[in-house]
N, C-alpha and C positions, 0 to 999 in steps of 0.2 A: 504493500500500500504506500502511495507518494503522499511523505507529509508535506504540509502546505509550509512556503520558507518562513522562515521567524522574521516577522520586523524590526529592522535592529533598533534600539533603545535611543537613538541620537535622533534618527528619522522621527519616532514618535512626537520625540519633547519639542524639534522642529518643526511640527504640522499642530502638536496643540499652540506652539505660542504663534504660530501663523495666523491660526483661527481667534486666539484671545487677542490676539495684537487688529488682527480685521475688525471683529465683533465693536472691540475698542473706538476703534478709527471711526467706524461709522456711528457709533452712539457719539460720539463729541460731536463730528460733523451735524450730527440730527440736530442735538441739541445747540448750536449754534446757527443752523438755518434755520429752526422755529424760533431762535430766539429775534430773530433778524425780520421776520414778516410778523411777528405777534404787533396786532394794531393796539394795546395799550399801553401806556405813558406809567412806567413802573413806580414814579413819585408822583403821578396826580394824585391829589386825594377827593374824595366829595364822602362827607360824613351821610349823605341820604343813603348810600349803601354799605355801611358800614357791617362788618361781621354778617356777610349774607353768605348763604348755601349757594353750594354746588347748581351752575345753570349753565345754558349754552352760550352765552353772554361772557359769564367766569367759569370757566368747569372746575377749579378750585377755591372759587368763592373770591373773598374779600377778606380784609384784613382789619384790625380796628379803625384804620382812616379810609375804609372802603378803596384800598389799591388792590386791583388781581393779584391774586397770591401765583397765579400760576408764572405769571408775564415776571414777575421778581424771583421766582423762584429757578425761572432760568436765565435771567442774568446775575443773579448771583450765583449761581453756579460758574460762570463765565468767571467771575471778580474773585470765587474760592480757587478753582482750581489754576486759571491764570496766574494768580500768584502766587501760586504754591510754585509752579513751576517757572516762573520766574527767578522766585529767590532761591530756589534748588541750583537751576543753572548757572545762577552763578556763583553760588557756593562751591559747588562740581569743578567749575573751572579755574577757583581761586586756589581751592583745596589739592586740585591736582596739579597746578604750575609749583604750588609749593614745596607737596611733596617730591617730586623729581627733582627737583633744584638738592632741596635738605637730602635726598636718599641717594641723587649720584655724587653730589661734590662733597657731603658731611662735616667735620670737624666744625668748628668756630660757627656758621652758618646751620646747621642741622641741629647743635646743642640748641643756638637760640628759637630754632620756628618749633621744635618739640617740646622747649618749658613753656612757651607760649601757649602752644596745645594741651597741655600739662595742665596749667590754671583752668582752661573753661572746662574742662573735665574736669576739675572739683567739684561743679555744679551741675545739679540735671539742666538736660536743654529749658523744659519746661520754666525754670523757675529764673536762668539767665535770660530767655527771650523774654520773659516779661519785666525785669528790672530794666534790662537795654531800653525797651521799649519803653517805659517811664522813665527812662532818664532823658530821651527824647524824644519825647515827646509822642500823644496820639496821633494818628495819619497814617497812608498808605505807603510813604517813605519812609518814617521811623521804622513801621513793621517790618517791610521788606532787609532793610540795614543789619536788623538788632537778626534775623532769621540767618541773613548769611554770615553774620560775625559770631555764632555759633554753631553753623551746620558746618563751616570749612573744616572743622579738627576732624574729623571722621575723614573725610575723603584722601585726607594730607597724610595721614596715620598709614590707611590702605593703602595708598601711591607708595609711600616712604617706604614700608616694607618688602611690597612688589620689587620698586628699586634694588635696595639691595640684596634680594635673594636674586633675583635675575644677574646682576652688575656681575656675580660672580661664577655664572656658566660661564662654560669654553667658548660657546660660541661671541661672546662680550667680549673675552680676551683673543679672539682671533680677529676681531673687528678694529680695537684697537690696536693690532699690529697692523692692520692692514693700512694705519694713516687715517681710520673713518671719525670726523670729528662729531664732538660730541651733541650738537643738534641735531647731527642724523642718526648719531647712537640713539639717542634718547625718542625720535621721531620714527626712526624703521623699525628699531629691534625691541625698545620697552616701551613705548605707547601700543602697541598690539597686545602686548601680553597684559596691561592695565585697564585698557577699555573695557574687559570682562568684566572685571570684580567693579570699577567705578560704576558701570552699570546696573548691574545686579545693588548693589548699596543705594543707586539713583532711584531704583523704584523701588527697595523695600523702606526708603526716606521720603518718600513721597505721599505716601496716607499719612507719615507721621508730619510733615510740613502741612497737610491739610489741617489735619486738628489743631495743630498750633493756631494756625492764621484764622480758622473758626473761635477758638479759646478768646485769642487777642482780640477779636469781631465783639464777641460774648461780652465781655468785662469794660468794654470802649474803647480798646487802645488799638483797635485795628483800623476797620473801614468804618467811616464816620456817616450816620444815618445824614441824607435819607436813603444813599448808597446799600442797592441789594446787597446784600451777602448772608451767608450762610448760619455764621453763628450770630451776624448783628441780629439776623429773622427771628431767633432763638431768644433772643433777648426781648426784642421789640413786644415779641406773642405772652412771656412769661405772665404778665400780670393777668392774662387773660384765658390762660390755663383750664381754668373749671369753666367757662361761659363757651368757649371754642378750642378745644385739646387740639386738632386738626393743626392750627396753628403752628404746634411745636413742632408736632408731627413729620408735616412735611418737609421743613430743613433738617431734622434730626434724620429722618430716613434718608434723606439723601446723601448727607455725612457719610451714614454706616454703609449706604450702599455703595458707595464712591471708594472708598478706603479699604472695603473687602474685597473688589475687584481688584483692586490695585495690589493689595498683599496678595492676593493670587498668582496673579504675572508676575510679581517681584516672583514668588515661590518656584515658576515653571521659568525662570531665566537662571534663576541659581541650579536649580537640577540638569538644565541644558549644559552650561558651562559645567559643573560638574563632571559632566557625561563627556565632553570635550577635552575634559584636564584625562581623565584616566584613559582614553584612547591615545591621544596627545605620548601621556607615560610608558 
């Protein structure tokens, strides 16, 4: 009897993140084109419809100053995950110039960008983006600032060690004979081998930069009403909790629903890469 071939393990975790990564693409897309023909005005208010039900008019109703919940609720969607991903990228890029610098040339310059990194790891992220963030101030630009001057240590940490476990294969020191300077060391031979792990950390950091920038929303130091977003809606509905739960509801479910996809994909890019490193070996 002819058994059927085995699929190999590499092809699998390559066609599921095909498919998450598709599935992905198109739900942003969606939600960015409905957000873009929705015919209401996400800060008008008119108190005559205030906290109304579900109609073809609003099909999630109204809000306490009678704005569509729905028409807010997808652009803040736009205003959460935009700058989550904002200030990831440029954490990512900060984080990883650094660490290559500190992990290929070390001494005197790797001591200092590591106790630097050293300090904000004293502190959970959570409790430094929120000081940063009160120390300059509420706004879209404080939030974004206080996010990247504490998401870069992680990436710079990862790079750095990439760095020098890589610096010292053969094939580094055959390169270096070879006369190859060190922006193309650093560009051909360990930028490919870092992009994995930077990536995989980029989206399992990316439901956690949401909730921050929801938290900061939450408490007022993020996006400043009448600006949609995610956790300001969270806040805005609170006092009206018993009269319209619905309110919470929907930016709370869209949170968890945004962040557990995303820890998913982070999940099927580390198992991919994994499956890479041990073939690789």
């Amino acid at each position: 009897m002819i058994q059927p071939k085995r699929i190999p393990a590499s092809f699998r975790n390559k066609l599921r993140i095909g498919l998450v990564a598709a599935f992905g693409s198109l739900l942003l897309l969606s939600i960015l084109y409905t957000a873009l023909i929705l015919r209401h005005d996400p800060t008008l208010t008119d108190l005559n419809i205030r906290l109304q039900g579900t109609s073809l008019e609003h099909p999630l109703g109204t809000d306490h100053l009678g704005r569509d919940v729905l028409t807010r609720l997808l652009l803040g969607g736009q205003q959460t995950i935009g700058y989550s991903v904002l200030a990831l990228t440029v954490a990512m890029m900060i984080g990883t110039f650094i660490g290559m610098i500190a992990g290929y040339k070390g001494g005197w310059l790797d001591r200092i960008f590591m106790r630097t990194a050293d300090g904000f790891l004293a502190f959970p992220d959570m409790i430094a983006v929120i000081v940063l963030s009160g120390l300059l101030g509420p706004g879209l630009d404080s939030m974004v600032i206080a996010i990247v001057m504490v998401k870069w240590v992680s990436y710079a940490r990862v790079v750095r060690t990439t760095v020098i476990s890589e610096s010292r294969q053969d094939y580094m020191l055959a390169a270096r004979t070879n006369g190859l300077s060190s922006i193309s060391l650093l560009r051909k031979h360990l930028l490919p081998h870092i992009a994995g792990q930077v990536l995989i950390l980029a989206s399992l950091d990316l439901g956690k930069v949401i909730l921050l920038i929801s938290a900061l929303s939450y408490i007022g130091l993020g996006v400043q009403p009448p600006t949609p977003e995610w956790g300001a809606m969270l806040n805005e509905s609170r006092p009206y909790f018993q009269l319209e739960p619905k309110l919470m509801l929907y930016p709370g479910f869209a949170i968890i629903l945004v962040v557990l996809s995303i820890s998913m994909l982070g999940d099927l890019l580390r198992d991919y890469y994994d499956v890479k490193k041990e073939v690789r070996d």
